[in-house]
C-alpha positions in Angstrom: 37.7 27.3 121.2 34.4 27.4 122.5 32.2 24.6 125.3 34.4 22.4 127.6 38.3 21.8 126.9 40.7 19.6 129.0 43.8 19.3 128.8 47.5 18.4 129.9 50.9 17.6 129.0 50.0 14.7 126.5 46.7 15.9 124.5 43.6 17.7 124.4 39.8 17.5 124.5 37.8 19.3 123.4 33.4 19.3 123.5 30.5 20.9 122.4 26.9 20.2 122.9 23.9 22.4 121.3 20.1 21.0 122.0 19.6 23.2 118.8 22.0 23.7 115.8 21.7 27.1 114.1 22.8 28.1 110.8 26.2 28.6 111.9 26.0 25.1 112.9 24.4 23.9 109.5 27.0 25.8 107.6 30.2 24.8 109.5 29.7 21.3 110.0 26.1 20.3 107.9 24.4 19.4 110.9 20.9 19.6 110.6 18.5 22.5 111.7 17.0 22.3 114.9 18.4 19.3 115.8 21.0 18.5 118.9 24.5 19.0 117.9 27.4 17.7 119.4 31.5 18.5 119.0 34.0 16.1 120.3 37.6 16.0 119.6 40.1 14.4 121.1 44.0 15.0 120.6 45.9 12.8 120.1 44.1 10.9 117.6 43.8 7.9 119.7 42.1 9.2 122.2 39.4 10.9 119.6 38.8 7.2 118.1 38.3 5.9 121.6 35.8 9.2 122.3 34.1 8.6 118.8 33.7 5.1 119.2 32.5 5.7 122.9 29.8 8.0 121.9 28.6 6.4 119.1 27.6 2.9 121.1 26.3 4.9 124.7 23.3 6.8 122.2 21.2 6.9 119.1 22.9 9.7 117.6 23.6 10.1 113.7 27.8 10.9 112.7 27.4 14.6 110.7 31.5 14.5 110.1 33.8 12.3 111.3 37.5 14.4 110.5 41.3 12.4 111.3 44.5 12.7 110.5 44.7 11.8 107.2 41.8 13.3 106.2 40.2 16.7 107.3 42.4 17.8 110.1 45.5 18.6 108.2 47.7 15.9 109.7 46.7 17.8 113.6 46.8 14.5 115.4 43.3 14.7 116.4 40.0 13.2 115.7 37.2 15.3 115.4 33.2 13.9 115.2 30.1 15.9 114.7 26.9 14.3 115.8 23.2 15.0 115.8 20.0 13.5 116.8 17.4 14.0 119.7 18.9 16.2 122.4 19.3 13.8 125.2 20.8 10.7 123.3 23.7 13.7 121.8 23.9 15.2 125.3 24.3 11.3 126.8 27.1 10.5 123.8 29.0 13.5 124.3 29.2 13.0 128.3 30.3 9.5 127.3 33.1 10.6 125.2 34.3 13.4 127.6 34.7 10.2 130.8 36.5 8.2 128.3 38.4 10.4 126.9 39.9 11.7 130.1 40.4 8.7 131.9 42.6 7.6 128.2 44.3 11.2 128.5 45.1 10.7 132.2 47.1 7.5 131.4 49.5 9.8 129.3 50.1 12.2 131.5 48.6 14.1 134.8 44.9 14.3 135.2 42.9 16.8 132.4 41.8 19.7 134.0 39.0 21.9 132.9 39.4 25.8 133.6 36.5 26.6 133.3 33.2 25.0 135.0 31.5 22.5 132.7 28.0 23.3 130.5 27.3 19.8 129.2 
């Protein structure tokens, strides 16, 4: 996967943030042209209904797809949401969802690291 991943023993997460979808985008997920685009996922499903939930009240953003367990993710265990709206308020709700989602991950196990250093 592509953008910012954490993870350890217990889950992943997993975040994406575009201040400008491209067709790739649009095709894939139906977010709208030109518009921020956001990815967040959050494994296990728990934690990705705590990130959704998170980034939807912290910003003004619109939900593109929202994909769980039971339906989109092929019973995965994870909780995907595709957002869009002005560039800042889906940069702020993804930020939002990545604090949450780690502190919920670190309960479950050791602290989420990131390999790699963070674009969002």
């Amino acid at each position: 996967t592509f953008g910012d991943v954490y993870a350890n023993e217990a889950g992943h997460l997993e975040l994406q943030y575009t201040a400008r979808a491209s067709y790739a985008l649009e095709k894939a997920f139906g977010a709208p042209l030109g518009r921020a685009c956001g990815v967040i996922v959050g494994a296990p499903a728990a934690v990705g209904v705590l990130m959704a939930d998170t980034a939807l009240k912290s910003a003004n953003v619109d939900v593109v797809a929202y994909s769980s367990p039971a339906q989109g993710t092929s019973y995965s265990n994870e909780v995907i949401l595709i957002i869009s709206g002005d560039s800042g308020a889906v940069r702020q709700a993804v930020i939002s969802a990545r604090e949450i989602g780690k502190t919920v991950l670190s309960t479950l196990g050791d602290t989420p690291k990131n390999d790699r250093p963070s674009y969002i």
